[in-house]
C-alpha positions in Angstrom: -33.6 -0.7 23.8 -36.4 1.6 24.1 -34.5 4.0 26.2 -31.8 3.5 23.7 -33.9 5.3 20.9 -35.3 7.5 23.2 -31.8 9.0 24.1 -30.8 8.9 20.3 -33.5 10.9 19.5 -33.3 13.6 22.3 -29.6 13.7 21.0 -30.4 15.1 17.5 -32.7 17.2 18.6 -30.0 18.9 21.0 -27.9 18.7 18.2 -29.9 20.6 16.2 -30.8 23.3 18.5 -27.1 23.8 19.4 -26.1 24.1 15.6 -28.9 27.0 15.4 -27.5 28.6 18.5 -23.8 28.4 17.5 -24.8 30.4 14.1 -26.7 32.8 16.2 -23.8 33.3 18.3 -21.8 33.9 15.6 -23.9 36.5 14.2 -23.5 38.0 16.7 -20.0 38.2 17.3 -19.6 39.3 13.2 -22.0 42.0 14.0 -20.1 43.4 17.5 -17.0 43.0 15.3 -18.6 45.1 12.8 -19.7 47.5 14.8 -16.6 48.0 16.6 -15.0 49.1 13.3 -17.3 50.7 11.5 -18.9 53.0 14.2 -17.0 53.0 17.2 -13.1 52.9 15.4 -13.9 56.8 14.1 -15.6 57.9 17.2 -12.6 57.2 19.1 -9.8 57.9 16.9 -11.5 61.2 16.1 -12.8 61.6 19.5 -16.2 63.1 17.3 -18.1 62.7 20.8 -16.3 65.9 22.2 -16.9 68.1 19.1 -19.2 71.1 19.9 -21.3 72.3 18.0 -21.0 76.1 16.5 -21.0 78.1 12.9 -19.3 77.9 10.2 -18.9 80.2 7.5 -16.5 79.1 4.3 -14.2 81.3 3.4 -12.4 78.8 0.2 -13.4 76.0 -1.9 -11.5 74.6 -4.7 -10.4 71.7 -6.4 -6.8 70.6 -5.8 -6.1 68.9 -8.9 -5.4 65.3 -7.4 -8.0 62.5 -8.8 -8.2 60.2 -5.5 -9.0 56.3 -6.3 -11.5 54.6 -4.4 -13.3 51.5 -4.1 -17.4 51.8 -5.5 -18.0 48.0 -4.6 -16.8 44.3 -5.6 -14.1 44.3 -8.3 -14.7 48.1 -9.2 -13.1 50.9 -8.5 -13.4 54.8 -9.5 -12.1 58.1 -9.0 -13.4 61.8 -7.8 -11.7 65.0 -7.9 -10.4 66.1 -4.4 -12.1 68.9 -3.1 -10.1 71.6 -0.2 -12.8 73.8 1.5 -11.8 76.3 4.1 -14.4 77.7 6.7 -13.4 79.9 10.0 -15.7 79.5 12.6 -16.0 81.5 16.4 -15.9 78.8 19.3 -18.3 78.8 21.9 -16.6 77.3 24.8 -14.4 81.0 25.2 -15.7 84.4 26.2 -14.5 87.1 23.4 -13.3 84.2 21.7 -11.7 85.1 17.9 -12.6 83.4 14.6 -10.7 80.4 14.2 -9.7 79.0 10.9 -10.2 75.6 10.0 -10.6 72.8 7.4 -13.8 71.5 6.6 -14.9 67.3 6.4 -18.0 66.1 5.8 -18.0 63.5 8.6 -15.4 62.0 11.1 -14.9 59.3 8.7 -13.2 62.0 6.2 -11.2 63.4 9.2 -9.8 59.9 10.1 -8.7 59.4 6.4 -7.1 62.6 5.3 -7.1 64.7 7.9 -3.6 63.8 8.6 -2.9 64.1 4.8 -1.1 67.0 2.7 -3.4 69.8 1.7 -3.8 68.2 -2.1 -5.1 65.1 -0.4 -7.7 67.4 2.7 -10.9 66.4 0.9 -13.9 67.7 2.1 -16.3 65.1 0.5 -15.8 61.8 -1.0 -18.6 60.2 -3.6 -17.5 57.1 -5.1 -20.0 56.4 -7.5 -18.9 54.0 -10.6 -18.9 56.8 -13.3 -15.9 59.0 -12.9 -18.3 62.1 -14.3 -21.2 61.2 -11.8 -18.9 61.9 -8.9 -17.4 65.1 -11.0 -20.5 66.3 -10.7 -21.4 65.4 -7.0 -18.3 67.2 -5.9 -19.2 70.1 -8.1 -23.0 70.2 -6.3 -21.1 70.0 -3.0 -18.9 73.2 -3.6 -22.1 74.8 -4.7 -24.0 74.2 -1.7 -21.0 75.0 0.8 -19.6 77.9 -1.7 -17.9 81.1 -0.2 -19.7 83.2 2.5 -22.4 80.8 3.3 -22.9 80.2 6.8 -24.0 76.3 7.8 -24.2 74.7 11.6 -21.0 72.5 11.9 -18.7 70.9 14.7 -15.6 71.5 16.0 -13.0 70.1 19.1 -11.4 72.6 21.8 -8.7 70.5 21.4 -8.2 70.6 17.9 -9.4 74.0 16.5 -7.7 73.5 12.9 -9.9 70.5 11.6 -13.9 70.9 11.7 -16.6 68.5 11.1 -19.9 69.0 8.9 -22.1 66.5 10.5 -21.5 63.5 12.9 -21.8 60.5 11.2 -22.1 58.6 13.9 -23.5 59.7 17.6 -23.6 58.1 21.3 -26.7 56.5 21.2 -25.5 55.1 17.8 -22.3 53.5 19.3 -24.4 52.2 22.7 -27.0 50.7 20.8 -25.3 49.1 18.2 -22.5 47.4 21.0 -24.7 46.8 23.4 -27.5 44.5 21.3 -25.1 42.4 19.3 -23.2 41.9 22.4 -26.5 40.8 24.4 -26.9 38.5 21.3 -23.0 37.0 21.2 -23.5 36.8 25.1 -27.1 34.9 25.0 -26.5 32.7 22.1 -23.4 31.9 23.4 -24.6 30.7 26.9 -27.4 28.6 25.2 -24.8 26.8 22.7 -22.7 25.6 25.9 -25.9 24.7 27.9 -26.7 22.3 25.0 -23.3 20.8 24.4 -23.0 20.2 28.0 -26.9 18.6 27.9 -25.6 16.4 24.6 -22.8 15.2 26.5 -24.9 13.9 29.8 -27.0 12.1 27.0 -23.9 10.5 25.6 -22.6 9.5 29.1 -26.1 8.1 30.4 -26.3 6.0 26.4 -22.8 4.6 27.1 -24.0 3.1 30.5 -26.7 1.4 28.9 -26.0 -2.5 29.0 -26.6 -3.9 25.1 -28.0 -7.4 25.2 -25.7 -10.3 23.0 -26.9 -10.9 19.7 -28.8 -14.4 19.7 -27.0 -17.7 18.9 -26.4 -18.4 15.6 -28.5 -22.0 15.1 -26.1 -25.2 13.9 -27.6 -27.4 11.6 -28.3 -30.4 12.6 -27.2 -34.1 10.9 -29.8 -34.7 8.1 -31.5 -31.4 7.6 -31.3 -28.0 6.8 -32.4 -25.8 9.9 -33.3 -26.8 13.2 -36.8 -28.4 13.6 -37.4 -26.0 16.4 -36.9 -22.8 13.9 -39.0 -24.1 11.1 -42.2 -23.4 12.7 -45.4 -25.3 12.1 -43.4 -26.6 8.8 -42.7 -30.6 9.3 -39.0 -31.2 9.5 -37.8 -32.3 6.4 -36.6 -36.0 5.3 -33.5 -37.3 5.6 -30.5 -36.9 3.4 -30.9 -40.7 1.4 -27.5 -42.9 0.8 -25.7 -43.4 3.7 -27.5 -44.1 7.2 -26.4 -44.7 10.7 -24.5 -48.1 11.0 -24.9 -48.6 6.8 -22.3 -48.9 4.3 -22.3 -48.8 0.7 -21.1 -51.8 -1.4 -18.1 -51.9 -3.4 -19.0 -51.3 -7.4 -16.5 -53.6 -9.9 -14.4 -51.5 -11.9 -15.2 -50.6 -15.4 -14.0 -52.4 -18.7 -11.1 -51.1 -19.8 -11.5 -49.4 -23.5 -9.0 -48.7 -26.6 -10.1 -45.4 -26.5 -8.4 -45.2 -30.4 -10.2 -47.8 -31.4 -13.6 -46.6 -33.2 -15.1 -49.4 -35.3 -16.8 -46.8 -37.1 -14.4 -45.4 -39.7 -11.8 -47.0 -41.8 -10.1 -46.4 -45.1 -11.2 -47.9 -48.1 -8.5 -49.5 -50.6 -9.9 -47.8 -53.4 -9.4 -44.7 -52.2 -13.2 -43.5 -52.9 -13.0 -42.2 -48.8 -14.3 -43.3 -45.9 -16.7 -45.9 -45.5 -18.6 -47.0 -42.1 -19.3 -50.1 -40.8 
């Protein structure tokens, strides 16, 4: 029995342990699927880990009269003016190379969305703040800071001169690091949840061999009294039920007297008619 409890209480412990470790686990594999979309889904679509890096100088900004929608957070959403900047840049990888012109995006994220889009729809930035005039004026600060004949650093691909980035939201170490620890975490956690359910079901194996003892007797009472003298302890046993004893017999009692059961004696009519009198 004492091996019994023992094993029960290694159980919940296990079980415990293994219900922290499955959470972890999943963590983990939320967080690699996270990642995969978030950082390394534009990386690869945009390839943004073969851009170069050169200068750009814009040559166009304006606004192309389309409001885009956009989501600013749970059950809200806003709009900003679209905003078309065109720079033309000289690429690096060529000897003698000619200026190339291109369209400008602030990140890879923007070239994913619209890059593919009509011009109207090319915009360069994308605030998405919940007032309508606070990204107005974001776009605005933008064209101001990127306006017509300034030069900035920016990036472009040989492969696809037309379309250049600003900055790169997201870079190598970014995508190894952020891959490579929540998959150490799905792969860890994971291991340890199956090394636990395998452990809880050795304990529920080695419980089920365990023999479990009958239940005790359940006493009979005996003729005459209540419990068992052996059960009642240093109490004395007690008497005898009285009436009827071993080899006795009770006599026969006469019958009653019959009764007229109508018959009262106590309460007759009077002949003067005064009520009832008693006798």
């Amino acid at each position: 029995m004492d091996e019994h409890r023992k094993l029960t209480k290694q159980l919940k412990s296990y079980k415990n342990w293994g219900w922290t470790a499955a959470l972890l686990a999943a963590g983990g594999a939320v967080a690699l699927i996270v990642c995969g979309v978030v950082i390394v889904k534009p990386i690869i679509e945009t390839n943004s880990l073969e851009f170069k890096e050169t200068t750009c100088t814009t040559t166009r900004g304006y606004l192309t009269g389309q409001w885009i929608s956009c989501s600013c957070g749970d059950k809200c959403t806003s709009r900003f003016p679209c905003l078309r900047m065109t720079v033309t840049y000289v690429p690096t990888n060529t000897n003698n190379a000619s200026s190339v012109d291109a369209v400008l995006f602030d990140t890879e994220q923007r070239l994913n969305s619209d890059g593919d889009y009509a011009e109207e729809y090319q915009c360069v930035t994308a605030p998405c703040d919940r007032g309508v005039n606070d990204n107005r004026v974001s776009v605005l600060n933008f064209n101001d800071t990127y306006a017509p004949g300034k030069s900035y650093s920016c990036l472009y691909h040989p492969g696809a001169t037309t379309q250049v980035l600003l900055k790169r939201l997201f870079t190598w170490n970014d995508m190894f690091h952020s891959m490579l620890w929540s998959g150490i975490a799905f792969v860890i956690f994971g291991c340890i949840t199956l090394y636990i359910m395998a452990q809880c079901y050795k304990i529920r194996k080695r419980m089920s061999s365990i023999p479990v003892p009958p239940p005790p007797a359940v006493p009979v009472a005996q003729p005459g009294h209540f419990l068992p003298p052996q059960l009642a302890g240093f109490l004395p046993p007690p008497p005898g039920y009285p009436g009827v004893q071993s080899g006795e017999s009770l006599q026969m009692q006469p019958a009653p007297q019959r009764q007229d059961l109508y018959n009262t004696n106590y309460s007759n009519l009077s002949t003067d008619n005064k009520g009832f009198t008693y006798s």
